[in-house]
TORKOL-4160 file (C-alpha; in steps of 0.2 Angstrom, whole numbers, padded with zeros to 4 digits, m for minus):
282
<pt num="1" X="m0425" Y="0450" Z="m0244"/>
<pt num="2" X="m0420" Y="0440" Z="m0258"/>
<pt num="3" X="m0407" Y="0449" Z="m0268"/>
<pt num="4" X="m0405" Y="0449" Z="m0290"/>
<pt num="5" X="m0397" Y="0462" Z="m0292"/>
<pt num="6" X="m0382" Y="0474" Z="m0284"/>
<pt num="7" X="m0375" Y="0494" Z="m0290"/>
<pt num="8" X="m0358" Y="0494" Z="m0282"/>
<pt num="9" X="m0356" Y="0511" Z="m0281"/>
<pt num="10" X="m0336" Y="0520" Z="m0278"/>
<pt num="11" X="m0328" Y="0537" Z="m0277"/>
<pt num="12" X="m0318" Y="0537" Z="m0293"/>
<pt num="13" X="m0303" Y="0546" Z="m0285"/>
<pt num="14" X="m0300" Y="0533" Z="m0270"/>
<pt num="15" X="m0292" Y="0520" Z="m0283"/>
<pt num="16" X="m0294" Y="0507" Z="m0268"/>
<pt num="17" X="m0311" Y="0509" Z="m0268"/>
<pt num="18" X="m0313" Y="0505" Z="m0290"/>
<pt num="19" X="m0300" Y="0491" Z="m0285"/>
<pt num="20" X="m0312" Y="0484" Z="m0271"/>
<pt num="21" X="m0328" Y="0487" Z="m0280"/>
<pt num="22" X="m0321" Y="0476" Z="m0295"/>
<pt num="23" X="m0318" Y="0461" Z="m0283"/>
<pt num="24" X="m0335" Y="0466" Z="m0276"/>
<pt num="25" X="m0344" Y="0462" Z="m0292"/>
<pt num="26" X="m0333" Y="0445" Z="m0294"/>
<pt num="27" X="m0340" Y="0441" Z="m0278"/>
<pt num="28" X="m0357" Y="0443" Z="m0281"/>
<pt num="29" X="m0356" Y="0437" Z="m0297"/>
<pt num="30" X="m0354" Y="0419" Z="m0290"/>
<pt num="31" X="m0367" Y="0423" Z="m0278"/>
<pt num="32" X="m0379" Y="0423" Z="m0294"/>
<pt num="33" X="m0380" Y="0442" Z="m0290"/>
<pt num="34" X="m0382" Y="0453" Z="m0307"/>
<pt num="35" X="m0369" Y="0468" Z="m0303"/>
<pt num="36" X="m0365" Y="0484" Z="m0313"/>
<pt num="37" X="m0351" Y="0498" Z="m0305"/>
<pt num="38" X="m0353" Y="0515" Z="m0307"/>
<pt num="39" X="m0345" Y="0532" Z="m0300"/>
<pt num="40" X="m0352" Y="0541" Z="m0285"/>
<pt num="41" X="m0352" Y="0556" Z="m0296"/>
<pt num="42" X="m0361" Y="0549" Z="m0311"/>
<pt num="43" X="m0379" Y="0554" Z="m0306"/>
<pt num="44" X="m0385" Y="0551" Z="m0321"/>
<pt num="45" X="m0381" Y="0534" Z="m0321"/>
<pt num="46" X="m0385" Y="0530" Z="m0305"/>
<pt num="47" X="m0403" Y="0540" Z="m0308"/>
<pt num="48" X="m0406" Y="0528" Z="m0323"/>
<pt num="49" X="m0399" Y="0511" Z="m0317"/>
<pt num="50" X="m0406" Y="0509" Z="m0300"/>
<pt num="51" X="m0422" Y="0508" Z="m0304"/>
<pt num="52" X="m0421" Y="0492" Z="m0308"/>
<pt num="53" X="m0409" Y="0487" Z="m0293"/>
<pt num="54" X="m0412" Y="0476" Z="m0277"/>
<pt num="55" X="m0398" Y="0484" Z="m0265"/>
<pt num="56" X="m0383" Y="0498" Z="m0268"/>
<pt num="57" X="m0367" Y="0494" Z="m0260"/>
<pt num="58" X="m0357" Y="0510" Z="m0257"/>
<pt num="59" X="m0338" Y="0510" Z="m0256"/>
<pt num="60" X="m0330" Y="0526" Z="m0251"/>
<pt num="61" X="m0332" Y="0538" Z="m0235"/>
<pt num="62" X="m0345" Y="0545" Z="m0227"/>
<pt num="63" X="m0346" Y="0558" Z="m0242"/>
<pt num="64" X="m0352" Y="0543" Z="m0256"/>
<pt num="65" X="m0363" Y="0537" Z="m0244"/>
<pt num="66" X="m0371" Y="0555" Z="m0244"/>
<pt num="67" X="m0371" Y="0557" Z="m0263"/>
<pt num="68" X="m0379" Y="0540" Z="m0265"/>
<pt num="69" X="m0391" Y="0541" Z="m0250"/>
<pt num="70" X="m0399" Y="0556" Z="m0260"/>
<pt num="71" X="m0399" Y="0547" Z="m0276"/>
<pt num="72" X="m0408" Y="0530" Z="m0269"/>
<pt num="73" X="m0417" Y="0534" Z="m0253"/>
<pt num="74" X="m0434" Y="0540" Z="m0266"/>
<pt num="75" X="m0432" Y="0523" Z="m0272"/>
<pt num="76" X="m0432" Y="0513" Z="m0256"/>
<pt num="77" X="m0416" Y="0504" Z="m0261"/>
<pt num="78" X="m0406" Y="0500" Z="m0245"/>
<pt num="79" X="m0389" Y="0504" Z="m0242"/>
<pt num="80" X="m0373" Y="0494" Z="m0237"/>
<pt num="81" X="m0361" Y="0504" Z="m0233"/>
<pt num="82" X="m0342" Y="0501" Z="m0238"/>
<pt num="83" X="m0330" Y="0511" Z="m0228"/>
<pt num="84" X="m0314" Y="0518" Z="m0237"/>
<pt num="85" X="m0311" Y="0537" Z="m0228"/>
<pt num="86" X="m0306" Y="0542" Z="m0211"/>
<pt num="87" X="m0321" Y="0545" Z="m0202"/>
<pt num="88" X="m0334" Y="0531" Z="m0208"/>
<pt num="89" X="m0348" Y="0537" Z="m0197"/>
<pt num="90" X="m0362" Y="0528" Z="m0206"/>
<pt num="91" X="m0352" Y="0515" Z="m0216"/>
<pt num="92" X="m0354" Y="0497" Z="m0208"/>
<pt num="93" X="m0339" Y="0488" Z="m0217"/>
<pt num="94" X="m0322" Y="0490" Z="m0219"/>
<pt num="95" X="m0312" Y="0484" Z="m0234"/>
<pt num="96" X="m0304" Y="0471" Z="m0222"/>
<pt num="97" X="m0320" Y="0462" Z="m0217"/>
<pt num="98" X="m0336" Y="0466" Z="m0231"/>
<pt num="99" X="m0329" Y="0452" Z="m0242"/>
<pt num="100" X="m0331" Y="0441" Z="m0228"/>
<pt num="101" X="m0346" Y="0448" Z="m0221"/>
<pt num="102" X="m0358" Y="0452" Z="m0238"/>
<pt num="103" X="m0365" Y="0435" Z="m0242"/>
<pt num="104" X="m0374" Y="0436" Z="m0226"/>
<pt num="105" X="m0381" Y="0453" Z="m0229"/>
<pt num="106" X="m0386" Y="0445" Z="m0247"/>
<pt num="107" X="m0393" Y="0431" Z="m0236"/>
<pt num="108" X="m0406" Y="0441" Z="m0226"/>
<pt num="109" X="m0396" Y="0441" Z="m0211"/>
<pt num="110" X="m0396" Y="0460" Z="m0207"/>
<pt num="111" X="m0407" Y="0472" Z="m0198"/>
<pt num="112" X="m0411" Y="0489" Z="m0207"/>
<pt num="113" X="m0407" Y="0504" Z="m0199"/>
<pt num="114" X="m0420" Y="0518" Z="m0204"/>
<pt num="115" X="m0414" Y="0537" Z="m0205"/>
<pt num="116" X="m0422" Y="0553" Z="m0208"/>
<pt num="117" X="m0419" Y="0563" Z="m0219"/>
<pt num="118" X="m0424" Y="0581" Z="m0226"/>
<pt num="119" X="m0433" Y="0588" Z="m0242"/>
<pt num="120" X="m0427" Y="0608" Z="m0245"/>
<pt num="121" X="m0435" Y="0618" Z="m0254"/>
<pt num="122" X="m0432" Y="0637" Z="m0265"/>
<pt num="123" X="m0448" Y="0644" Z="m0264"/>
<pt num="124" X="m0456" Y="0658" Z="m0274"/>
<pt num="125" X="m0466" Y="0673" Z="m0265"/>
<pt num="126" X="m0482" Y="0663" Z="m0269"/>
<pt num="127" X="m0475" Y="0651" Z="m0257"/>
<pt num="128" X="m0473" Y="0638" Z="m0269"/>
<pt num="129" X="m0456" Y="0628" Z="m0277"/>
<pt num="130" X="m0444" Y="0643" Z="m0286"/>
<pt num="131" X="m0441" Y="0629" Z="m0301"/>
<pt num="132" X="m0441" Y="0613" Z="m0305"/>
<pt num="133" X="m0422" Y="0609" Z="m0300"/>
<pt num="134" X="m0426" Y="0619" Z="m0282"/>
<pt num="135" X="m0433" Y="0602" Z="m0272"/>
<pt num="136" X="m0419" Y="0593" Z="m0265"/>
<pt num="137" X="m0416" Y="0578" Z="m0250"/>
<pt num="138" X="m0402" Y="0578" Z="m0237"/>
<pt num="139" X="m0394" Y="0565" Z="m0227"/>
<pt num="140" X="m0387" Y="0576" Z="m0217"/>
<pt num="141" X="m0389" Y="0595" Z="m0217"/>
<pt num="142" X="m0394" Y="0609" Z="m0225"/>
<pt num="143" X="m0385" Y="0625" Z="m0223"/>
<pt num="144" X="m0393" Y="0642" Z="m0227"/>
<pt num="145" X="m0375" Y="0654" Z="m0226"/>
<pt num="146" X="m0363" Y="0668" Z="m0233"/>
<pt num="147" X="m0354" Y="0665" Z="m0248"/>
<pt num="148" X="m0337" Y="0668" Z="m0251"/>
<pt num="149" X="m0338" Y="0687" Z="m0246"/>
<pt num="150" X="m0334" Y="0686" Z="m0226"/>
<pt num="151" X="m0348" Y="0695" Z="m0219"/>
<pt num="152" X="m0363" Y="0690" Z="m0208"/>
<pt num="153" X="m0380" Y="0688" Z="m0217"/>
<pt num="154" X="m0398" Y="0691" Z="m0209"/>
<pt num="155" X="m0409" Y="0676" Z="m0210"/>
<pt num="156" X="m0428" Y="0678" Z="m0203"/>
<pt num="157" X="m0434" Y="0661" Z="m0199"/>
<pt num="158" X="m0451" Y="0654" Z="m0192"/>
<pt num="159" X="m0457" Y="0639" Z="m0189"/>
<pt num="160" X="m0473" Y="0631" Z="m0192"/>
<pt num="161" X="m0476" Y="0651" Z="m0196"/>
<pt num="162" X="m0473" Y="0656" Z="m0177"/>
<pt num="163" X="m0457" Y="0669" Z="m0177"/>
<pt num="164" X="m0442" Y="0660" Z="m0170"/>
<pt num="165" X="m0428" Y="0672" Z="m0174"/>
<pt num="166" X="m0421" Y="0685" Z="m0183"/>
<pt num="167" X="m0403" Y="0677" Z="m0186"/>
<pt num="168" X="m0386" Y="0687" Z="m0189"/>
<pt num="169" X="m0376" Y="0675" Z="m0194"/>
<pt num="170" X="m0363" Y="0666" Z="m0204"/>
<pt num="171" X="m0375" Y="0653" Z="m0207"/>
<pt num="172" X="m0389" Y="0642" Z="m0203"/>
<pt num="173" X="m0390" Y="0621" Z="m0202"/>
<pt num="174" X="m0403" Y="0613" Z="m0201"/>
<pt num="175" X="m0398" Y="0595" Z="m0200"/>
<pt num="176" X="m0406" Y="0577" Z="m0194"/>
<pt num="177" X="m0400" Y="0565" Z="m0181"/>
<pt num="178" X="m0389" Y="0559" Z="m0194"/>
<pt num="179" X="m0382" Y="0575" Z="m0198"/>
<pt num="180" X="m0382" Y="0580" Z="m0180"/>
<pt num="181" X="m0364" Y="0573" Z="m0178"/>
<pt num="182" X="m0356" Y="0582" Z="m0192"/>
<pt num="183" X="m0358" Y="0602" Z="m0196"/>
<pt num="184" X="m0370" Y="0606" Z="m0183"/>
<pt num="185" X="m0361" Y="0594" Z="m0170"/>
<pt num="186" X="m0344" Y="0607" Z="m0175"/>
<pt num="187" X="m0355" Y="0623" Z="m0173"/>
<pt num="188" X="m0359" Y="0616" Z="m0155"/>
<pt num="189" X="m0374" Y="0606" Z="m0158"/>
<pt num="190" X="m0381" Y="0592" Z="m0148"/>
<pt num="191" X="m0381" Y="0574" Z="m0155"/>
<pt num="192" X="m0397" Y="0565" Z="m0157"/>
<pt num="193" X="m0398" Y="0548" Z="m0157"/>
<pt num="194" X="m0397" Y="0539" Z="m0177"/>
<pt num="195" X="m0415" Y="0534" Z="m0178"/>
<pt num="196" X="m0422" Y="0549" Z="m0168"/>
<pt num="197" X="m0434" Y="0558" Z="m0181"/>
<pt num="198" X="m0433" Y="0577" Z="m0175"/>
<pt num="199" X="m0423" Y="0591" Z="m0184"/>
<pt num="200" X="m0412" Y="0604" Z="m0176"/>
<pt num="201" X="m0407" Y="0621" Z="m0179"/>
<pt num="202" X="m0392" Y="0628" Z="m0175"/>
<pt num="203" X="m0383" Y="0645" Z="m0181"/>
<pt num="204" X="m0366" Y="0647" Z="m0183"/>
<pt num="205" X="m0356" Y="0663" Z="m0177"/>
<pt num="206" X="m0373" Y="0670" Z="m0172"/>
<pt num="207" X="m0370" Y="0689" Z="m0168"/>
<pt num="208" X="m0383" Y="0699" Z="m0158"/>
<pt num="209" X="m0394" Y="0685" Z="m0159"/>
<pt num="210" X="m0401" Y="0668" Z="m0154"/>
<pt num="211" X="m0386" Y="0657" Z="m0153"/>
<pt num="212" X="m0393" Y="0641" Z="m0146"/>
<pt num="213" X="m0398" Y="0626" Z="m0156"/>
<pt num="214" X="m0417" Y="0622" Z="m0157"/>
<pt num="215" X="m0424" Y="0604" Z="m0157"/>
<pt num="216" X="m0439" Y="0604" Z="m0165"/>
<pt num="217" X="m0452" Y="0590" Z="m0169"/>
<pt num="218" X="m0452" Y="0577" Z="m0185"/>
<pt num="219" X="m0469" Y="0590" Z="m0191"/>
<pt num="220" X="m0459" Y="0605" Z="m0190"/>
<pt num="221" X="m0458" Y="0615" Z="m0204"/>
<pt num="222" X="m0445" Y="0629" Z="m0206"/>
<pt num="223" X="m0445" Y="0642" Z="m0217"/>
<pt num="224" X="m0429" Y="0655" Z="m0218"/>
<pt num="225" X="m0429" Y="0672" Z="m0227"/>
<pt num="226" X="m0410" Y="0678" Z="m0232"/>
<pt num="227" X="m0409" Y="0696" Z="m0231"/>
<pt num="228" X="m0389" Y="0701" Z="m0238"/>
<pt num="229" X="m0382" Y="0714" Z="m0252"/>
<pt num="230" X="m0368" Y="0701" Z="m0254"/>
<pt num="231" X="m0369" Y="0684" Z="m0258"/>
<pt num="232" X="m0375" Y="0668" Z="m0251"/>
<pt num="233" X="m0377" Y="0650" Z="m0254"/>
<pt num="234" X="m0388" Y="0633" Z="m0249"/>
<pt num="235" X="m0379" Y="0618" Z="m0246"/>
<pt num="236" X="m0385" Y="0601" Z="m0247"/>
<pt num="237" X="m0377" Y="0588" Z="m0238"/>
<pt num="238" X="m0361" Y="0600" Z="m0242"/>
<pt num="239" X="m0360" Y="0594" Z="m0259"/>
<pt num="240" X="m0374" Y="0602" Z="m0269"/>
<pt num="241" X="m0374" Y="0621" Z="m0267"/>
<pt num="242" X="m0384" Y="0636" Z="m0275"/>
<pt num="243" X="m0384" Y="0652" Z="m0275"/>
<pt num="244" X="m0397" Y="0662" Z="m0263"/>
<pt num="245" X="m0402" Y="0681" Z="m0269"/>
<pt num="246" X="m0409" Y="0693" Z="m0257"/>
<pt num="247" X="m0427" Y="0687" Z="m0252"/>
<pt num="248" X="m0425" Y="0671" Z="m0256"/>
<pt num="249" X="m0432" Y="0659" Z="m0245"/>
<pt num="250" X="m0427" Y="0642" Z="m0241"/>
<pt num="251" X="m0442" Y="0629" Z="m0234"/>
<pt num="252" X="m0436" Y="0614" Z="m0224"/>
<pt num="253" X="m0444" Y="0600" Z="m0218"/>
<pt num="254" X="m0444" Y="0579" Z="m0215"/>
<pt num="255" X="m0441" Y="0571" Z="m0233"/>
<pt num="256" X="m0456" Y="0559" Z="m0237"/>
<pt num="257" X="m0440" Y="0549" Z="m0241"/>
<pt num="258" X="m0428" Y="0540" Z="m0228"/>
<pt num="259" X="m0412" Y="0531" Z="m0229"/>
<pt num="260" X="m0411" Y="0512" Z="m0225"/>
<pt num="261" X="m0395" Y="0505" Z="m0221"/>
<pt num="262" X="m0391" Y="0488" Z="m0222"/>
<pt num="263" X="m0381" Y="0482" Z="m0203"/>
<pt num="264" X="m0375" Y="0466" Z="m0194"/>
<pt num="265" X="m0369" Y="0474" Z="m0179"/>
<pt num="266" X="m0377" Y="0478" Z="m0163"/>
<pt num="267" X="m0391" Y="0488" Z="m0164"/>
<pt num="268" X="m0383" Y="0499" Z="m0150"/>
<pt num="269" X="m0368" Y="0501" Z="m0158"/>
<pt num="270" X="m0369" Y="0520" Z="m0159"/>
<pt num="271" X="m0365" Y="0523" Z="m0140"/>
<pt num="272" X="m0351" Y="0513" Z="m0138"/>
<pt num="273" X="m0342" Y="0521" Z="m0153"/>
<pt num="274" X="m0348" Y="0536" Z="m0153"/>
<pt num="275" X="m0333" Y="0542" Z="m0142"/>
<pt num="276" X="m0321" Y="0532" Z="m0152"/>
<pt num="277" X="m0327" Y="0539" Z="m0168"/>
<pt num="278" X="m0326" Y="0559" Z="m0161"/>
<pt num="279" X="m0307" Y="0557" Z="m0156"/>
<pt num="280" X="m0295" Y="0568" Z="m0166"/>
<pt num="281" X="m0286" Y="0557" Z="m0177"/>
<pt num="282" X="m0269" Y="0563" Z="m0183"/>
């Protein structure tokens, strides 16, 4: 792909990761690359700017990758991925080598890795989208839970319209293969492989009921009914939450949308880091 124009996009309190996005820009800026920077929290900017952008380079954790994932996946923008957190799970780079390493990206000389993601919905009892602001995309998961009041909620869940459970829980996730190494994976989930395009269930703290997680198929369609006289909260990709009333129901399903990531390494990478990257770091 031939590359005009960059968003270098950083979390704005890692001071690294300004400092590094700035030598970034220099760096494409000889390359002939038009480059603007921008937080990871200024959505609006990002929402407004990217439009008329070739590739976002994102420099933070695993976290901005998320918040920009959402932001340009509908757009088809790929991703290359700038690690400056602890875990880096879907980062390529690190700040030592991406300097070295970009101009190649830039130059075609990449492989794009393709990722699921999924599009959540609030729906109304008419079955159709609460509001306007009530269709979102994840990365990662989304998390149908209890709110700060520490007590289980009841969530009725179906899928494809056939019963599945009746869930007593402290939450539900509902995550893709990405996401399958992150919440879910700590709730004793199983870890899909990255490209894999199913969705998984899994409760967490289930009491009295189905505890297992559930793989279903990329066609699934899940819908899950919160029954509570407390609060209760959707999460998306842990970062965008709203509050969930009694009877609300959340629809969940593969986003029309996927994230593309920008990578030089072998395509098999995953396996032989994967045990690497789970270690408990101190």
């Amino acid at each position: 792909m031939a590359v005009k124009s960059a968003a270098v996009i950083y979390h704005p309190k890692i001071p690294a990761a300004k400092t590094l996005s700035e030598r970034l820009a220099e760096l494409l800026g000889t390359l002939k690359v038009e480059t603007w920077l921008c937080s990871s929290w200024d959505e609006e900017q990002m929402s407004a700017r990217c439009r008329n952008t070739d590739v976002a380079i994102s420099v933070g954790g695993d976290g901005t990758i998320l918040r920009v994932a959402r932001m340009v996946a509908p757009l088809g923008l790929p991703i290359i991925g700038v690690n400056m957190g602890h875990l880096g799970f879907m980062t390529e780079y690190s700040a030592d080598d991406v300097v070295g390493k970009l101009p190649a990206v830039l130059r075609g000389e990449a492989w794009v890795d393709e990722r699921a993601m999924l599009q959540v919905e609030l729906l109304s009892e008419s079955g159709v989208a609460a509001r306007k602001d009530g269709t979102f995309h994840a990365l990662n998961d989304a998390l149908v839970g209890r709110g700060s009041v520490p007590r289980i909620i009841s969530v009725t869940t179906t899928v494809n319209g056939a019963a599945l459970s009746n869930y007593r829980v402290d939450g539900i996730i509902v995550c893709t293969a990405t996401g399958s190494t992150g919440y879910s994976l700590a709730a004793g989930g199983p870890v899909l492989y990255p490209q894999a395009e199913q969705i998984v269930i899994k409760p967490v703290s289930a009491h009295l009921s189905l505890p297992y997680a559930v793989v279903l198929p990329p066609d699934a369609q899940v819908k899950m009914v919160v029954h509570t006289n407390h609060e209760a909260v959707l999460s998306i990709d842990g970062q965008v939450n709203v509050p969930l009333r009694d009877g609300d129901t959340v629809a969940a399903k593969r986003s029309p949308h996927s994230a593309r990531f920008l990578r030089t390494s072998p395509r098999d990478l995953f396996y032989s880091a994967l045990e690497q990257r789970l270690k408990v770091r101190e």
